[in-house]
N, C-alpha and C positions, 0 to 999 in steps of 0.2 A: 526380440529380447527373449531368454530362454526361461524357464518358468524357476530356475532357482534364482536367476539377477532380478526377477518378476519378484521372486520374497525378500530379496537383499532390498529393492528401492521400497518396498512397503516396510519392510524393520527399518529402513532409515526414515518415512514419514512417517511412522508411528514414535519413535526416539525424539524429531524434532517438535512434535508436537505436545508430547510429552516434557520434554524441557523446557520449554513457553512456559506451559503450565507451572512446571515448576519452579523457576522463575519467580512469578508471581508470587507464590507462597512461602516461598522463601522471603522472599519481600516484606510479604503482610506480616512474618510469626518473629523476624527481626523487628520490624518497624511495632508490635505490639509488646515486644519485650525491651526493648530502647523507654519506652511508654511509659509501661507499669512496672517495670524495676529497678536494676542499676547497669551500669556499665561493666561488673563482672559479670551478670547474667549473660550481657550483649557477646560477651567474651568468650562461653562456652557456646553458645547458639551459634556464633559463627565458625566454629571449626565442626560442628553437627552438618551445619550449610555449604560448607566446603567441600564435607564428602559427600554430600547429596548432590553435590553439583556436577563433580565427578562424570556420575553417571553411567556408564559404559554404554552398554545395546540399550536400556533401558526393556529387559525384555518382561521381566514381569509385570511390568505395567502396559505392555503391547500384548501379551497374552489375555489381562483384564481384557482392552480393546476389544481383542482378536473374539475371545467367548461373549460379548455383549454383542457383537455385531451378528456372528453366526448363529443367534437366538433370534435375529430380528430389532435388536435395541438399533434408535436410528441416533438419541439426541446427543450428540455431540460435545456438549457442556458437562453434562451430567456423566459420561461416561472421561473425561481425560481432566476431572476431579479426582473419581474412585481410582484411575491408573493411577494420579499421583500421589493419593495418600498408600498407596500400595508401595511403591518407591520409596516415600519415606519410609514407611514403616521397614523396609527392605536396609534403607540406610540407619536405621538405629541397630539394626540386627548389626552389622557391618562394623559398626564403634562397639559395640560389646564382642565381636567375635575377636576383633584385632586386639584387643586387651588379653581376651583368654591367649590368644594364640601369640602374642608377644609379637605383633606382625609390624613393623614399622613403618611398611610400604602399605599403601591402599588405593589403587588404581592410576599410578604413576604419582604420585604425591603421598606428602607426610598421615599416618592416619591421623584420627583427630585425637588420640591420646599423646599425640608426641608433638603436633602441634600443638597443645596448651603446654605440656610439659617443655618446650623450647619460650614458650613464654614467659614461663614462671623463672627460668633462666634468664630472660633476657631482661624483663624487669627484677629482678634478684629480689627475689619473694622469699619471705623465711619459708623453712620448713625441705622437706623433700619433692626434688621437681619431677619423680615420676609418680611418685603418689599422687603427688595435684592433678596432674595430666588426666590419672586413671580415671579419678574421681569427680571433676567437672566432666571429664568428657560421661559418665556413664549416666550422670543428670540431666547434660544436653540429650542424649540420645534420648531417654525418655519423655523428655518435653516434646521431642520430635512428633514421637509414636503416638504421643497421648493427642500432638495436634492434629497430627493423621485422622485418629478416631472421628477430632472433633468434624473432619471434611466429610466423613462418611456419616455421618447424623444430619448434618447439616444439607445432604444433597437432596435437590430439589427431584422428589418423586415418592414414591408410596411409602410410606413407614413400617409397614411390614415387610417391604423387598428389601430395604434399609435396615432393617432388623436381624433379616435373614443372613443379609450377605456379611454384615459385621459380627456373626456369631461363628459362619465360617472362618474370617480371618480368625478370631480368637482361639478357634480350635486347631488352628494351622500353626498359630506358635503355639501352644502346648506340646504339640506335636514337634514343633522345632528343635524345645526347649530341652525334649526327651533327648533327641538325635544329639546334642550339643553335647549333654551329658553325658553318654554313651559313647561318642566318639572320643571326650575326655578319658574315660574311666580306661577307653582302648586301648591309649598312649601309655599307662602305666602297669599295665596287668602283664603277667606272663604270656599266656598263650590268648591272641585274638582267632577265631573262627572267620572262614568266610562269611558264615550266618550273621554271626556280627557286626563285619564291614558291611553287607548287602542290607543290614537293617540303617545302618546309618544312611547310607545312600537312598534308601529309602524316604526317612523320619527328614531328616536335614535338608534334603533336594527335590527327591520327586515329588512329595504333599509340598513342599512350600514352593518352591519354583516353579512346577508345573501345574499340579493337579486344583490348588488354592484359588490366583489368580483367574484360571482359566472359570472358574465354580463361580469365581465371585462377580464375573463380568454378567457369565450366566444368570445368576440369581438377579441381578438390577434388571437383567431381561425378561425377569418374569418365567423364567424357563423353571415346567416341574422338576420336583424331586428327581424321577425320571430320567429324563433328559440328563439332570448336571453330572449324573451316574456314568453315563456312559462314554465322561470321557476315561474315566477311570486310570483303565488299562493303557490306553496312551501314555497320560502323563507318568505314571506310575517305570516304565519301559523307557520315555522319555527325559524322564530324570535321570533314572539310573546312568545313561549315558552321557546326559550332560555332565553328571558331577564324574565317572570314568575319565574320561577328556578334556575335561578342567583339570583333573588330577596330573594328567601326563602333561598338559599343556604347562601348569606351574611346576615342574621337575624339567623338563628337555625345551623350552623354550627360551625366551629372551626377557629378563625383566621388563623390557618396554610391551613386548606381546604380553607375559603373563600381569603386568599389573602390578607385582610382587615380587620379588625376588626368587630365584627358584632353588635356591638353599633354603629358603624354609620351611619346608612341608617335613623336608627332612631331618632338623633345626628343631622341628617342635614334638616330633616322635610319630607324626602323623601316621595311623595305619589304613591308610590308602589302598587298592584292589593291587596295583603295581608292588607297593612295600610285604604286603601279607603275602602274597605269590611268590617274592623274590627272595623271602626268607622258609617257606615253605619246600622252596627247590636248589635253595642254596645251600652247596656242602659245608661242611661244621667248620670252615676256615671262613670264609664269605659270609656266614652264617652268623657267627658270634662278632663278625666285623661291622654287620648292619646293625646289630642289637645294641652295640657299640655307639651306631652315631645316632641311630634314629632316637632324638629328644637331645640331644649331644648341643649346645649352643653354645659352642667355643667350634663345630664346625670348618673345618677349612676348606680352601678352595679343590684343593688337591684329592683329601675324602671325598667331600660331594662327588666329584670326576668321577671316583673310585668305584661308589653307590653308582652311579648312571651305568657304568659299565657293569657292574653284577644284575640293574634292571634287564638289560640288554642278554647279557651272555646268559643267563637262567632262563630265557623267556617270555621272564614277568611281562615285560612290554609290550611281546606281540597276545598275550594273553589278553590283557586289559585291552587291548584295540581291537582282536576279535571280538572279546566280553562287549564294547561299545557295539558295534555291528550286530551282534547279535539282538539289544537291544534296541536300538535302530529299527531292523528287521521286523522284531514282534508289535513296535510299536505303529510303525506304518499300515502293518497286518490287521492292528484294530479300528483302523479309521475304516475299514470295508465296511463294518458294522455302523457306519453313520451315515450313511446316505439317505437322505432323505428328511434325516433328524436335524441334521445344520446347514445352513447355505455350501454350496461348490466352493465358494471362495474359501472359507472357511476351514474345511476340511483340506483343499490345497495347500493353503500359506501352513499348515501345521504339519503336514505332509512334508513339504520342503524346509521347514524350520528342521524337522528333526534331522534329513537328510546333510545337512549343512554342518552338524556337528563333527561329522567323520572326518573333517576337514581338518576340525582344533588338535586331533591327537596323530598327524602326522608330522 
């Protein structure tokens, strides 16, 4: 077996083990809400549980794993807990982002804002059926998060490692919340900078995708300050590329690959490393054509087409797929500096995570 199908069957036993779990908790945060309140409560928490269920790689929550284990964390229980309030908490982000983003689709199924609002239809509820949608769903999503927390209080181990690792997540969305905002404000302003897009790629993916998780596994491990530092640069280098490649992946891919439709990015004005480049190199015909669709949600099939091909004939595309490689490149560059600090395994399976990405934007 060759050592990237080596990280392919370990992200699939860390995914199913991770899903068990959640499972479970899904279970328990239904069956305590059935309990203690009513049957519209039951109502929004299940379409919270729906896209929690989802799922995809599950990789933030195997990242958790991945930094507890390469610290030395051995227990088992106590660690695909912390992965899964990581998940959820990953999936409340998920119901609020698809609301900003007017996203319908959320990992080959309805998000959860359009599944309640298909219910409020279907029971012919007064009032407007996407305002309801918005609205239970963005209550579900915070029950979610808030129960997450309570898994991470709750886990059986030191109160100050507990302590620590739930102040990290805290400052992770802060941090998120920045990037969200940011990337909003990009959709509507005149002129977006590279600076700009590179900081969202930053604030939105690499602290919360990589560099978070990874901290937080660490810190249950007991691992100093020190130590949780120096993944830094990694994740940092390995966000940028995941979210690069996500980017291409949901524009030139398949709705069943990307999860979503891949008129949206373009649908919603998204200024993406691919979109800022291909208006940055596109002549004043092309140029004022993207400005045109990008945030455009009447969209057609034909434009989108259009947009794919000024990606292409500018550039942008192979741009953003060098830019990915490049970081790629620097990222694997700074696992040289961990030897010694984290287990072989460790340092591999991350090594090969990142390598794996170059894959998504072909």
């Amino acid at each position: 077996m060759s050592k990237l199908s080596e990280h392919t069957s370990r992200l699939i036993n860390y995914k199913n083990e991770i899903d068990d779990e959640i499972i479970f908790h899904s279970k328990n945060l239904k069956e305590q809400t059935v309990q203690k309140f009513t049957e519209y409560s039951a109502v929004g928490v299940d379409a919270y549980t729906q896209v929690l269920a989802r799922g995809g790689k599950r990789i933030r929550g195997a990242l958790t794993i991945v930094g507890y284990e390469m610290c030395g964390g051995s227990n088992k229980k106590i660690i695909l807990q912390a992965a899964s309030a990581i998940e959820m908490t990953h999936a409340y982000i998920l119901v609020l982002d698809d609301i900003m983003d007017k996203s319908k689709i959320r990992r080959g199924g309805p998000s959860a804002h359009v599944l309640l609002e298909n219910y409020h239809k279907q029971n012919q509820l007064a009032g407007d059926s996407s305002h309801f949608g918005e609205s239970i769903a963005i209550n579900a999503a915070l029950i979610g998060s808030h129960y997450a927390q309570g898994l991470i209080t709750s886990l059986n181990t030191d109160a100050d490692l507990k302590l620590r690792a739930l102040s990290l997540l805290n400052d992770a969305i802060i941090v998120t919340g920045h990037g969200q905002i940011n990337d909003i404000f990009n959709e509507v302003v005149d002129e977006v900078s590279e600076r700009a897009v590179d900081q969202v790629l930053e604030w939105k993916t690499a602290q919360y995708t990589f560099l978070n998780p990874l901290q937080f596994g660490m810190t249950l491990a007991g691992a100093s300050k020190k130590t949780i530092e120096s993944v830094h640069d990694y994740s940092m280098h390995a966000g940028r590329a995941f979210q690069i490649t996500d980017d291409i992946l949901g524009t030139f891919a398949s709705e069943q690959e990307a999860g979503k439709s891949p008129m949206d990015d373009i649908r919603e004005g998204k200024r993406t490393v691919l979109a800022v480049e291909a208006l940055n190199r596109s002549d004043s015909g092309d140029k004022n054509f993207l400005i045109q669709m990008l945030g455009n949600e009447k969209l057609t099939y034909i434009e989108f087409i259009r947009c794919k091909e000024i990606f292409t004939e500018t550039g942008a595309l192979n741009f953003a797929q060098t830019k990915a490689i490049e970081h790629v490149s620097k990222a694997k560059e700074s696992l040289k500096g961990c030897s010694g600090v984290f287990s072989e395994g460790g340092i591999e399976f991350l090594d090969q995570l990142v390598t794996s990405l170059l894959g998504r934007s072909k």
